[in-house]
Each structure stands twice: as C-alpha cells, then as structure tokens.
C-alpha distance (Angstrom), angle and dihedral (degrees) to the residues before:
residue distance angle dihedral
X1 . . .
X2 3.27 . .
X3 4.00 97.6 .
X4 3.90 80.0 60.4
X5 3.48 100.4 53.0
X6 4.00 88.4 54.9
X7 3.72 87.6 50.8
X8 3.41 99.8 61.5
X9 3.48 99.1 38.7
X10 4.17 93.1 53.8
X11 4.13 83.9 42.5
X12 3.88 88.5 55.3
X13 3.87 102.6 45.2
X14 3.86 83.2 -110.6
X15 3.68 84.8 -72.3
X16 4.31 113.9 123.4
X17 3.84 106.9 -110.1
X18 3.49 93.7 -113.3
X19 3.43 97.5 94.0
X20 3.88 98.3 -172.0
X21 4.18 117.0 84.2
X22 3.51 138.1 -158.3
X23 3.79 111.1 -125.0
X24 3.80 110.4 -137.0
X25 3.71 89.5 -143.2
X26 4.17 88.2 71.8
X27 4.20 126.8 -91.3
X28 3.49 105.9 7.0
X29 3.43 115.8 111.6
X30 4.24 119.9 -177.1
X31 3.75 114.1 -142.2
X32 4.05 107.1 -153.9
X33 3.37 89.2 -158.8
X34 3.76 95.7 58.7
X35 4.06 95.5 72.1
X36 3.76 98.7 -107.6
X37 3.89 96.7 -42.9
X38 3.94 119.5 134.0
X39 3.27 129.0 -154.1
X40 3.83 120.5 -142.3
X41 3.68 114.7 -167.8
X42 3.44 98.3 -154.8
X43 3.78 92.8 65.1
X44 3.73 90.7 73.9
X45 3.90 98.8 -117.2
X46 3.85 104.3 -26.7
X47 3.29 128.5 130.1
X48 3.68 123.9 -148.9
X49 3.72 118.9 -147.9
X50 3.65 117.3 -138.4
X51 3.77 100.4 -172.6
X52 3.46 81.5 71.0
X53 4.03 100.6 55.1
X54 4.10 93.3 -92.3
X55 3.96 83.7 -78.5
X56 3.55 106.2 117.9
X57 4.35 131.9 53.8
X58 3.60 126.0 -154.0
X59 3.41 118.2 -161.3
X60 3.73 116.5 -125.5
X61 3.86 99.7 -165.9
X62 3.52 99.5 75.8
X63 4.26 96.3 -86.5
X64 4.23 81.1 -68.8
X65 4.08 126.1 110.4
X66 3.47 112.3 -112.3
X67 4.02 97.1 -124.8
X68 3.40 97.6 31.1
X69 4.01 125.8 -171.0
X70 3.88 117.6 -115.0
X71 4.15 104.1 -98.3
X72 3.27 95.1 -130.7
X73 4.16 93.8 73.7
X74 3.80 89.0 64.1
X75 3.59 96.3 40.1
X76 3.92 99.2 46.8
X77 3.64 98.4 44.0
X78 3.85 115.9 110.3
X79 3.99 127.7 -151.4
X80 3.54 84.0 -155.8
X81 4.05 92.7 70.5
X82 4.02 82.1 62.4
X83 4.10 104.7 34.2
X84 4.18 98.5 39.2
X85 3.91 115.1 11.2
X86 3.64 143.8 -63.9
X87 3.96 124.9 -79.3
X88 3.59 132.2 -173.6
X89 3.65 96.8 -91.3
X90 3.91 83.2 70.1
X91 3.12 96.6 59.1
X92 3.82 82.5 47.4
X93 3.85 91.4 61.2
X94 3.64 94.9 40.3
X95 3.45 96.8 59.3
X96 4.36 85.1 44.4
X97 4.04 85.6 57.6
X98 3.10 101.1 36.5
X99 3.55 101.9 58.6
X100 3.59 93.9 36.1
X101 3.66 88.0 60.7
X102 3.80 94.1 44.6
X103 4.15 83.2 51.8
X104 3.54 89.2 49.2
X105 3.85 101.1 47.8
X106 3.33 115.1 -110.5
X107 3.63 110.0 155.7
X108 3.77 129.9 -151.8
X109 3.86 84.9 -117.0
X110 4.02 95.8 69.5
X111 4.12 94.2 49.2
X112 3.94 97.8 31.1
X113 4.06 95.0 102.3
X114 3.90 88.8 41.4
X115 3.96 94.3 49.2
X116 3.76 86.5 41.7
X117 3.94 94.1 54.8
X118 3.89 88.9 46.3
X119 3.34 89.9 52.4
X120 4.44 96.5 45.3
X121 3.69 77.6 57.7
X122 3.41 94.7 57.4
X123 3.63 102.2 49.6
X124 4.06 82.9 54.8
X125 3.75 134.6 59.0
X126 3.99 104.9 -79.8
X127 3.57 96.1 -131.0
X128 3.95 95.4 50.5
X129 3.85 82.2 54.2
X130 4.19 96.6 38.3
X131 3.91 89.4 108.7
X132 4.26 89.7 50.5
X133 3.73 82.5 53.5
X134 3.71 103.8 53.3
X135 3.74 86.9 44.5
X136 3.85 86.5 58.0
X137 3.61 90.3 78.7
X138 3.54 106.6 63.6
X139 3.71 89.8 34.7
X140 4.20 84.3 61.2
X141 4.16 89.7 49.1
X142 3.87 85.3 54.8
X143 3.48 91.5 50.1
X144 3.73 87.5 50.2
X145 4.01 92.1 34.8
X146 4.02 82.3 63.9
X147 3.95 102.0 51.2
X148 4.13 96.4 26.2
X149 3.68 89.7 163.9
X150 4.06 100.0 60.1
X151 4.07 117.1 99.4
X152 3.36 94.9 -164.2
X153 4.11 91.9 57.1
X154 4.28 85.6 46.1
X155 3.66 80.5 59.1
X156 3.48 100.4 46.9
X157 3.74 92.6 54.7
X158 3.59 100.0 38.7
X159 3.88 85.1 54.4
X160 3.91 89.8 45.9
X161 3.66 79.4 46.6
X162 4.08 100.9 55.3
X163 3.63 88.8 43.8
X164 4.36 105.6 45.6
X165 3.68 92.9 73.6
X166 3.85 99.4 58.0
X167 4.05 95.0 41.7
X168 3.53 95.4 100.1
X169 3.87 109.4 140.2
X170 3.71 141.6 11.5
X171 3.75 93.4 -75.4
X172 3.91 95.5 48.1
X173 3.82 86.3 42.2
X174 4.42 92.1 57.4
X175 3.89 87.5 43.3
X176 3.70 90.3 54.4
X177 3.72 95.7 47.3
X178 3.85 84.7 47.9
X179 3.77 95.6 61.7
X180 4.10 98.4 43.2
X181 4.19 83.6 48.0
X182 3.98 82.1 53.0
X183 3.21 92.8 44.4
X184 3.87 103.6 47.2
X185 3.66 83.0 42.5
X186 3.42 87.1 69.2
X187 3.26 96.5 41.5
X188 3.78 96.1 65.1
X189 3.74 89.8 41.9
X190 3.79 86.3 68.6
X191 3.17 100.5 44.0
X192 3.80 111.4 -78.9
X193 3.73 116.7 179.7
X194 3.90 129.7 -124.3
C-alpha cells in the first residue's frame, strides 16, 4: 500500500490530482493547468493573467455580457423624447422597456429610492436640486452593483444612462420624469412586482 502511495505522489509532482484550489482568502480558485491564470468569480467571467503582474483581464465570454440587453433599446431611444417633447414612438419604447423589465423581474423594491429622488426633484425647482440629480447616477450603478445579474435593472440604468446627459434644465428635467413614469407605468401593467 505503501509502494502505491509513493507512486502517485512522484507521478503527481507531489501535488494532489485535483488540480483546482480553494483560496483561503474566499472564491478564487487557481487552476494549475491554466499557466498561472486565476480565476476570480466575482469578476463575472474574467480571467486575470498573472504572468503579466495581475494587470491585465481577458474576457472569457467571447468580448459579450452574459445577460445582455436586446440592441434595439439603445438604438431606438431618442434624446429628443427628453430635450423637445414626447411622441408616440415613446410611448412605443416605453411600453418595449417596460414590459421587458416586468418579464425580467425587476421589482419596484430595487428602484423605489431612485424613483423617489426623481420625483423630490420634481416637486422642487430643477436647478436647486441639479446636484441631487447628478448624484442619481451613481446611486442607480449601486443599485445595479447590488443585483448585477438582473436585465431588467441593466435596462433601467442604461436607460437612466441615454437620458442623464441631455437633462439639462427644468424642461429637460419634466420630460425625463415623463418617460421613467411611462415607463414604470408599463411596468406595473405587465406585471411589475412591489
């Protein structure tokens, strides 16, 4: 038994033939196999290369986000619906969103202090609030930062996202509240969740 034990452990390098590892500091596991890469699971697919110093990421899902957003969201979005006035293809895309983010699960619960801020803002004069409105956008990437993995919160933010450059005034500001309301409106209608 013992002649066996030797055996393997000469065969191996002295190394166990698992050749994956648990890291004690949490998640990251070091494939031996991989040439000194390690894989970090919180990076959501990466890789980081440590022949290189840790400094550079390769993607290992093809250059493409895992739960990707339809296209067409990005591409038929106007600025116009946000600098001049609403037309009927917003209402159009609002009812798109809207039920794709009802579909995907995005519950009132994960915009509510967002929506609520937008909508202190709007009681007041925009530009007294201007400051509580550029701070909405990295308060929406935490939201998102805490639930990475839900489409319909990507495409909240990238919506918040298309639109936060072109609010610039009072009037920009009420157009922009318009569309989320439209939006969420249509978000409940299918279904959105509390």
């Amino acid at each position: 038994m013992q002649d066996y034990q030797n055996k393997n452990s000469q065969s191996s390098g002295g190394f166990s033939r698992n050749p994956q590892r648990q890291d004690a500091a949490g998640g990251r596991q070091r494939d031996d196999s991989s040439g000194g890469r390690q894989r970090d699971n919180s990076t959501g697919g990466r890789q980081r290369d440590n022949s290189t110093g840790g400094r550079q990421w390769n993607d290992t899902t093809g250059g493409r986000q895992q739960d990707e957003i339809p296209r067409h969201f990005k591409d038929d979005y106007k600025p116009q619906w946000i600098t001049s006035a609403a037309d009927n293809a917003l209402v159009d895309y609002a009812e798109k969103a809207g039920k794709f983010m009802a579909r995907k699960e995005l519950t009132n619960s994960k915009i509510r202090s967002i929506y609520g801020e937008i909508k202190r803002i709007q009681m007041s004069e925009f530009e007294k609030e201007k400051s509580a409105f550029i701070l909405l956008k990295p308060k929406v990437a935490y939201a998102l930062g805490r639930d990475e993995k839900n489409e319909g919160l990507k495409l909240f933010k990238e919506i918040f996202d298309l639109c936060f450059p072109y609010v610039t005034n009072q009037n920009s500001f009420q157009n922009f509240c318009n569309f989320m309301e439209a939006i969420l409106a249509y978000h409940k209608a299918y279904g959105g969740k509390d």
